[in-house]
N, C-alpha and C positions, 0 to 999 in steps of 0.2 A: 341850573348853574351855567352851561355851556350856551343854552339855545336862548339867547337876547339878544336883540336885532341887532346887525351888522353894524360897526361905527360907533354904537354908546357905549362910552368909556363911562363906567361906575366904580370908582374909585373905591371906595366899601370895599366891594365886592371881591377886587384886586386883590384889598390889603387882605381881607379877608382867607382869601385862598391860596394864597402865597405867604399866610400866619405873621404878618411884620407886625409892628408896631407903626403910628404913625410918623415917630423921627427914624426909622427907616427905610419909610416909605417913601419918605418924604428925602433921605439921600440918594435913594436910586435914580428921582427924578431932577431930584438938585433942587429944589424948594424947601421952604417952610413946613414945619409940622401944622403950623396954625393955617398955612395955605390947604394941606391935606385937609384937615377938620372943615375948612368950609365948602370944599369943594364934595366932602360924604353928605354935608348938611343940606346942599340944593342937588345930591342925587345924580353929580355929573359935573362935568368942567365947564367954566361960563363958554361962553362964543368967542372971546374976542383974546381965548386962552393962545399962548405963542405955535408957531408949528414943531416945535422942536421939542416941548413938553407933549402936544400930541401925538406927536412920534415915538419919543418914551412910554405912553401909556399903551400904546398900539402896542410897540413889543412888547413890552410885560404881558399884555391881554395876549398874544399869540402865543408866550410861552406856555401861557396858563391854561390856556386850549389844548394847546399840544399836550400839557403835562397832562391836563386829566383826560385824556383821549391814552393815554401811556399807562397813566394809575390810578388807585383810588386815591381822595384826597389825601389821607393819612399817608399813602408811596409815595405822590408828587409832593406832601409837604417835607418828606426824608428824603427825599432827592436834591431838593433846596438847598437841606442844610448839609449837606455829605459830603466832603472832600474825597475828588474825583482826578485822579491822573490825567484823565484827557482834560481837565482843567487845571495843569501846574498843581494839581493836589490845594486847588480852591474849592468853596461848597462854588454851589450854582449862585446861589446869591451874592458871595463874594468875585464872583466873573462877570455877574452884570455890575455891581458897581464900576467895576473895574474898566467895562467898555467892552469884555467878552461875551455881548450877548449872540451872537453867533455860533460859539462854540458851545453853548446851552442849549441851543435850538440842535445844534449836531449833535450833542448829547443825549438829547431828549429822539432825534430821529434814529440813532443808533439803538437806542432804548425801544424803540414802537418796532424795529429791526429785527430785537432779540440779539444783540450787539455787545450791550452795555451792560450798567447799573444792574 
């Protein structure tokens, strides 16, 4: 799950482990659901995808790292959805919409700390 080569964003995989739906997924990065569906269908984002969507999928894949390196997948998918104080009492998914995805990653290193959650 963790150990696939540095750089391939696998959308799937993402949605998958962070339990969204594609119009979810697809708000976190600000696209289309129907953009989601085809970018799981060719296994990855085309080449000539924006830097800015790359950089959204980068952090998502870092939290998602981080989170299962913190828990098993069933903790990091209840951590997702958890309303957390050191998040305004948002889940983690409603602070990355939101542009808090730093304060998830502090959440999450708090958590790997024995801190948190």
């Amino acid at each position: 799950m963790i150990a696939e080569p540095a750089g391939r964003l696998r959308p799937a995989e993402l949605r998958r482990d962070f339990d969204l739906s594609r119009e979810r997924m697809a708000r976190l990065i600000d696209v289309s659901a129907k953009t989601i569906e085809r970018w799981e269908e060719r296994d990855g984002l085309p080449d000539r995808t924006s830097g800015r969507i790359r950089l959204e999928f980068a952090r998502l894949q870092e939290i998602r790292t981080l989170g299962l390196m913190v828990y098993t997948p069933e903790g990091f998918r209840l951590f997702l959805q958890t309303p957390l104080e050191e998040l305004g009492g948002r889940t983690s998914l409603q602070a990355i919409e939101q542009g808090a995805v730093e304060l998830v990653i502090a959440a999450l290193a708090a958590d790997y700390e024995g801190l948190g959650f």
